[in-house]
C-alpha positions as CSV (number, residue, x, y, z in Angstrom):
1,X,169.1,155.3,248.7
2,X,169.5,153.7,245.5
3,X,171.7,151.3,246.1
4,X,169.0,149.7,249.0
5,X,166.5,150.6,246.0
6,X,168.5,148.6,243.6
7,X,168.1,145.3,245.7
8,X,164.7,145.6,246.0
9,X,164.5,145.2,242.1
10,X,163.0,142.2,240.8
11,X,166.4,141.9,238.3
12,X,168.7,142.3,241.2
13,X,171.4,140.8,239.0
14,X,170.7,143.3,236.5
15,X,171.5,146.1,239.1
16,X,174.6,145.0,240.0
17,X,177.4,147.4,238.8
18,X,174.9,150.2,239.8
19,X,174.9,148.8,243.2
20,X,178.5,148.6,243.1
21,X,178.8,152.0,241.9
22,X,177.0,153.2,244.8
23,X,178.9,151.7,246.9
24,X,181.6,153.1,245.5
25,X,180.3,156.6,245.7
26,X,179.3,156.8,248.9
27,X,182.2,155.6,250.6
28,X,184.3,158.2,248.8
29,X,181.9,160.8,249.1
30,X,182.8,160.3,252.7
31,X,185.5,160.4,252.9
32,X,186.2,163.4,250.3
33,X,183.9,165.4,253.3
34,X,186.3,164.4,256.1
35,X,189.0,165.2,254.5
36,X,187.5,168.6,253.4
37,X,186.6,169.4,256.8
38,X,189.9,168.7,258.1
39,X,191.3,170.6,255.8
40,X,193.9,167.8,254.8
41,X,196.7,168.3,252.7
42,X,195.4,165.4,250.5
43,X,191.7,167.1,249.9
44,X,192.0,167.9,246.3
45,X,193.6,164.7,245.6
46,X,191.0,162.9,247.1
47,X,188.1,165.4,245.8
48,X,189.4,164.9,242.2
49,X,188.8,160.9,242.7
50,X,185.0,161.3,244.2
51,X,184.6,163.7,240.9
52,X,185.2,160.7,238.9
53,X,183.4,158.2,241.1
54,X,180.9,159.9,241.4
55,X,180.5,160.5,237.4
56,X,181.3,157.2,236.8
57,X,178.2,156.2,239.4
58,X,175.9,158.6,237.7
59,X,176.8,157.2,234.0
60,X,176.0,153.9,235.4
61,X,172.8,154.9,237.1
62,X,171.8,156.7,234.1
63,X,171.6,153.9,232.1
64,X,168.5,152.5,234.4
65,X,164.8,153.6,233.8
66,X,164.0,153.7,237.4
67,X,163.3,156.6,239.1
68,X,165.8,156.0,242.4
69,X,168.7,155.5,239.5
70,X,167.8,158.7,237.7
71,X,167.6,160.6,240.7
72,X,171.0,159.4,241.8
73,X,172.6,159.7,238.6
74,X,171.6,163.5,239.2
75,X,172.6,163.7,242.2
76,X,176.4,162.1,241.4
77,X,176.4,164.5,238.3
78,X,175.8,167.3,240.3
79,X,178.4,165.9,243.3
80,X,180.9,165.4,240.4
81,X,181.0,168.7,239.4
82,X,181.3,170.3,243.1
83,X,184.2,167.9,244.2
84,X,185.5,169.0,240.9
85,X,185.3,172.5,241.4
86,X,187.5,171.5,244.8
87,X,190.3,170.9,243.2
88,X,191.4,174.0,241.6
């Protein structure tokens, strides 16, 4: 959601590492929840990455005033600390 949200900025430019970010995070998100619900021998390996995606993506997104960015930097904060909880 934010990273369609973040190209619909007038300063797309401005939004670029957050849209990168996003990117980021989603795709690992993904694939930390297949792995997880295959219950692969590399889950926590690949949970303790999305954990820092994702709290990279929401330091990033925090830095925005908008409200799709704050949202989302909630919501990787939040996905940060369950992915890391995974891993012990």
């Amino acid at each position: 959601n934010c990273f369609a949200a973040c190209l619909k900025e007038e300063d797309v430019k401005m939004m670029a590492r957050c849209i990168a970010m996003d990117a980021d995070c989603a795709a690992i998100c993904q694939l930390a929840a297949g792995v997880m619900a295959r219950d692969s021998a590399h889950a926590k390996a690949v949970c303790a990455l999305c954990a820092d995606i994702c709290k990279a993506c929401g330091d990033e997104c925090a830095k925005h005033t908008a409200t799709h960015c704050q949202a989302c930097a909630k919501a990787c904060h939040a996905c940060a600390a369950a992915c890391l909880a995974m891993t012990h």
